[in-house]
C-alpha positions in Angstrom: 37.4 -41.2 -1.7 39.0 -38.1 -0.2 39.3 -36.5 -3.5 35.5 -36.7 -4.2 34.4 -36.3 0.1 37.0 -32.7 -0.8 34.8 -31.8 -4.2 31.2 -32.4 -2.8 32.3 -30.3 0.3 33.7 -27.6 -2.0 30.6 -27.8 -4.5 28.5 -27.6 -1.1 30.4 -24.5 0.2 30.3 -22.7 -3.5 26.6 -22.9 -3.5 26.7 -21.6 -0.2 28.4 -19.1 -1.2 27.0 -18.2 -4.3 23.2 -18.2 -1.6 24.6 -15.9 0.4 25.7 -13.2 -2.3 22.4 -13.9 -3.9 20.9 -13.0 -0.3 23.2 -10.1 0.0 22.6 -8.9 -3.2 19.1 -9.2 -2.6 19.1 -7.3 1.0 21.1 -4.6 -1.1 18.4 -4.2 -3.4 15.6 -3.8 -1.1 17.8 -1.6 1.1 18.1 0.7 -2.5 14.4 0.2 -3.3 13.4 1.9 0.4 16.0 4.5 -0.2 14.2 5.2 -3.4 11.0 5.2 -2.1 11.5 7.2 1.0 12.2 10.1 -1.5 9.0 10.3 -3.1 6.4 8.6 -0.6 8.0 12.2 1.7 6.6 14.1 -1.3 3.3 11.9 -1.9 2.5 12.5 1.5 2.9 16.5 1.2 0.9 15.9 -2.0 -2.0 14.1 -0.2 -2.5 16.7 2.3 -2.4 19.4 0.0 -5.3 17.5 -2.2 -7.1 17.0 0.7 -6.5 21.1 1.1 -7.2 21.7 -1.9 -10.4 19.4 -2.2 -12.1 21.4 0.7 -11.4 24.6 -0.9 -13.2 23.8 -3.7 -16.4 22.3 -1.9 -16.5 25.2 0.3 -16.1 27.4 -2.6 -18.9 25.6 -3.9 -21.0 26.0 -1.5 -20.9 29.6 -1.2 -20.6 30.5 -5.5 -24.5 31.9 -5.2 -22.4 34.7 -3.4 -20.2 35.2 -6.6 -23.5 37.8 -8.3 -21.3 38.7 -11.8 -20.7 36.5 -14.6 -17.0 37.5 -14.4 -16.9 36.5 -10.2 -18.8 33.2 -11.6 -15.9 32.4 -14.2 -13.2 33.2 -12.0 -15.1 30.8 -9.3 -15.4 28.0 -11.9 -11.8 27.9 -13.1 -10.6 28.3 -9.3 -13.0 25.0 -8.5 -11.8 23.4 -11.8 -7.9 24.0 -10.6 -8.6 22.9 -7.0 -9.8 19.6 -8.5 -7.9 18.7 -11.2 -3.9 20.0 -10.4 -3.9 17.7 -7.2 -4.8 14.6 -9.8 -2.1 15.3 -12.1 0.4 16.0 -9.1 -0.3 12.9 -7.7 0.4 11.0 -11.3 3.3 12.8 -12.0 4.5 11.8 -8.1 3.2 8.1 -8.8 5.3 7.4 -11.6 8.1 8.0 -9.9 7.4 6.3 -6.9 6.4 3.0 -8.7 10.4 2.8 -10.1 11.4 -0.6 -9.5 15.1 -1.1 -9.1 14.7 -4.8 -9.3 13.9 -4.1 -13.0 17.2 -4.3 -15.3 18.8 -0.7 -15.5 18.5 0.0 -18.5 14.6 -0.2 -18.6 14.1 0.9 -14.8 16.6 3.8 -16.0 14.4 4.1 -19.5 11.1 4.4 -17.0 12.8 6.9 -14.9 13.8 9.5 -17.4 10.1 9.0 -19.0 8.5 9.6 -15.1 11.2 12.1 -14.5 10.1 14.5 -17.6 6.6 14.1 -16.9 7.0 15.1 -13.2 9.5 18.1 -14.5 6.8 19.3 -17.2 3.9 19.0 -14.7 5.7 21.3 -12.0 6.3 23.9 -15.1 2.9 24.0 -16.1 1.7 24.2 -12.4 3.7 27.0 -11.5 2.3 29.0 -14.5 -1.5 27.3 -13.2 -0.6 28.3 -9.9 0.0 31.7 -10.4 -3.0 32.4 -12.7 -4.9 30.6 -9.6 -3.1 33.1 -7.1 -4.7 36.3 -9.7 -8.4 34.5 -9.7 -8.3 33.8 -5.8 -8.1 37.9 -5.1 -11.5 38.7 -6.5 -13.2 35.6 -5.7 -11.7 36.2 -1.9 -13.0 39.7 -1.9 -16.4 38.9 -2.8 -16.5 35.7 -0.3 -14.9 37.7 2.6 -15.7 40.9 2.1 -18.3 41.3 -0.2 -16.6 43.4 -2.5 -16.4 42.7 -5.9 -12.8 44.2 -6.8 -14.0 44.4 -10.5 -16.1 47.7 -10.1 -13.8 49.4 -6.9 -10.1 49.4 -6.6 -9.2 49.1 -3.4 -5.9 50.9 -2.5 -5.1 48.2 0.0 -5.2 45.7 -2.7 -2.7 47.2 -4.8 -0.4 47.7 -1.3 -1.4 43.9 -0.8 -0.6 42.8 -4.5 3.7 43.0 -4.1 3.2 41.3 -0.8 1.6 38.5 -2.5 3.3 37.9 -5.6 6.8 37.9 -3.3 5.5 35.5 -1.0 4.5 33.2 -4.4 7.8 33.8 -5.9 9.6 32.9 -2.3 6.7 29.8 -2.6 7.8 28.6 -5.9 11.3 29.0 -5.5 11.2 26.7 -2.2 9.2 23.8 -3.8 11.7 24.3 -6.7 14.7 24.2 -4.5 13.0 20.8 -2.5 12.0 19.0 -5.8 15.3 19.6 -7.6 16.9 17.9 -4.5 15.0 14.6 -4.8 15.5 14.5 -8.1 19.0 14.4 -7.7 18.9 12.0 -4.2 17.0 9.8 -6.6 19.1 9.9 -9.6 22.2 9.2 -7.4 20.7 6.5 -5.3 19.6 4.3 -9.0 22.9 5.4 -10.2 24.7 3.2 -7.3 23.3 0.1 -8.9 25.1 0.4 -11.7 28.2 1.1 -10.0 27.3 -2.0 -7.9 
């Protein structure tokens, strides 16, 4: 009778056991999956304001293009509306995939999904560097026109060309920032999934 009272207790306090790392496990994983998460909801949220940004640059640009007179102001407008528009959508895709990781998925596949996420987001912000600074070029004349009513096409102003280093230092200092801050949470991310295997 003692012999089976000492095995039913010792079954009993296994599966307790085996609950509780079950639990812990589980609290771990969570813990992991908010770690994760925090990353790139930081950078979603920076994403969503500049959308927003961006989204009232374009209807304002809009609603002044009957000031853009040239067919050359008008195509510079257009591709500076179609930029404000659609780079914001593809940011935020690029950004989603990686926030939607799961590290409840095995790691091999949740690993899989993050290299595929992690080279799309990569190739997105390579691309939008090159659109951003093509943006930055058609911004100068269509800014002209809006602000000042000059359209820098037909007269060169000598304070644009003392403005012009200013502006492509400032992008380069730009660029290199977001870079530097992107780079990082790649790497905070890659070491935080990279506990779980260790684990």
């Amino acid at each position: 009778m003692e012999l089976e009272e000492m095995q039913a207790a010792w079954t009993q306090m296994s599966n307790q056991l085996d609950e509780q790392k079950k639990l812990t496990d589980d609290i771990i994983m969570q813990m992991t999956q908010e770690k994760f998460s925090k990353q790139w909801n930081t950078i979603g949220a920076a994403e969503k304001v500049g959308t927003v940004i961006s989204y009232i640059a374009a209807i304002v640009l809009l609603f002044h293009f009957n000031k853009l007179d040239t067919p050359l102001l008008q195509a510079c407008g257009v591709l500076c509306v179609l930029i404000l528009f659609i780079a914001p959508i593809l940011s935020l895709r690029s950004i989603y995939g990686l926030q939607s990781i799961s590290v409840a998925d095995p790691y091999s596949k949740m690993m899989e999904r993050y290299a595929t996420a992690k080279k799309r987001f990569v190739n997105f912000q390579k691309a939008n560097m090159i659109m951003s600074f093509f943006f930055m070029l058609l911004t100068i004349p269509v800014s002209g026109k809006l602000f000042n009513d000059e359209n820098l096409f037909e007269t060169l102003d000598s304070k644009l060309l003392i403005a012009l280093p200013f502006c492509f230092l400032f992008f380069f200092l730009l660029i290199r920032y977001v870079t530097k801050c992107y780079r990082g949470v790649l790497k905070r991310s890659e070491d935080i999934l990279n506990e779980i295997e260790d684990k």
